[in-house]
N, C-alpha and C positions, 0 to 999 in steps of 0.2 A: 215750680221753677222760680228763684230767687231772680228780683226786676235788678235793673243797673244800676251800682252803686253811685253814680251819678244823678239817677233819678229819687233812690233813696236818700241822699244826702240835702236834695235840693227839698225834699219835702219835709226831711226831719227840720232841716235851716226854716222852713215854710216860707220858703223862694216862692213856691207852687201859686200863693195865694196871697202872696204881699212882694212888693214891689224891690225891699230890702229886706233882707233875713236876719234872724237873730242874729245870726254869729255877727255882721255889720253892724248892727246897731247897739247889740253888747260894746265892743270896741269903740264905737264912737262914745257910747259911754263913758265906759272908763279912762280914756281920752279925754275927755271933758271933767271929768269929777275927780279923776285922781292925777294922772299925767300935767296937766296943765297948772294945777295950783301946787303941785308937790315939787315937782320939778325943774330946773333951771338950765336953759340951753348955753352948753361950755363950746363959745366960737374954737379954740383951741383945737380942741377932739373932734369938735362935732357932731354932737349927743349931748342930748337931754340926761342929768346926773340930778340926784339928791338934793334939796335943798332943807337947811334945819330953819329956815323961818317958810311956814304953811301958812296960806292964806287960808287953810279950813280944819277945820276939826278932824282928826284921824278915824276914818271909818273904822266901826268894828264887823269883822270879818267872821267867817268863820273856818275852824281850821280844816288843815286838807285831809284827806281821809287818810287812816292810816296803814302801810302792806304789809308782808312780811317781804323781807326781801329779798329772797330768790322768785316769789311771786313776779315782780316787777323789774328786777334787772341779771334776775340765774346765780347771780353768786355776789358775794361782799367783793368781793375786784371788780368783777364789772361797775357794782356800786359808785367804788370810790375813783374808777375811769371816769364813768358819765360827769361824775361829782365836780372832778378835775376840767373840764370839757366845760361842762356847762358855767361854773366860775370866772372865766373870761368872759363871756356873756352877761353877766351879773350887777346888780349897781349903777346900772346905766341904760339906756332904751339911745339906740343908736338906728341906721340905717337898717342894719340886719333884721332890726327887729320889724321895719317899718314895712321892709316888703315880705318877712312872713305874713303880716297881717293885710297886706294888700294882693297878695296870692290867690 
């Protein structure tokens, strides 16, 4: 019998045995090394947007894996749905994004 995916989750995070879990402390990471010096808060909008003067050096990443794509979204329309969707979202680290990560 498969245990509760809450209990799975909390051990793959390794909640289990440390006090803050990866996914936490990833985030505060990246928060800190790229969010913070990349980034410039627009009182305007209210979000964090792009800034072309970095107080650091541009990490090198690596790239994302890559699907085929009915693997991942069933058809080229749904593709260019998500595509469309997620593009307002894009460019900018706002509220939305702040409580997916605090969820």
């Amino acid at each position: 019998m498969l245990d509760d995916f809450d209990c799975l989750f909390k051990e793959a995070d390794q909640n289990v045995s440390s006090s803050y879990g990866r996914i936490a402390v990833h985030i505060l990471y990246e928060i800190n090394s790229d969010i913070l010096p990349n980034y410039c808060y627009n009182q305007s909008t209210m979000r964090f947007v792009p800034t072309k003067r970095s107080l650091v050096k541009p990490r090198k990443r690596d790239d994302p894996p890559s699907f085929f794509v009915p693997d991942l979204w069933g058809s080229k329309a749904s593709q260019s749905a998500f595509q469309a969707i997620n593009s307002l979202y894009s460019q900018f680290i706002g509220t939305q994004h702040f409580k997916c990560m605090t969820k």
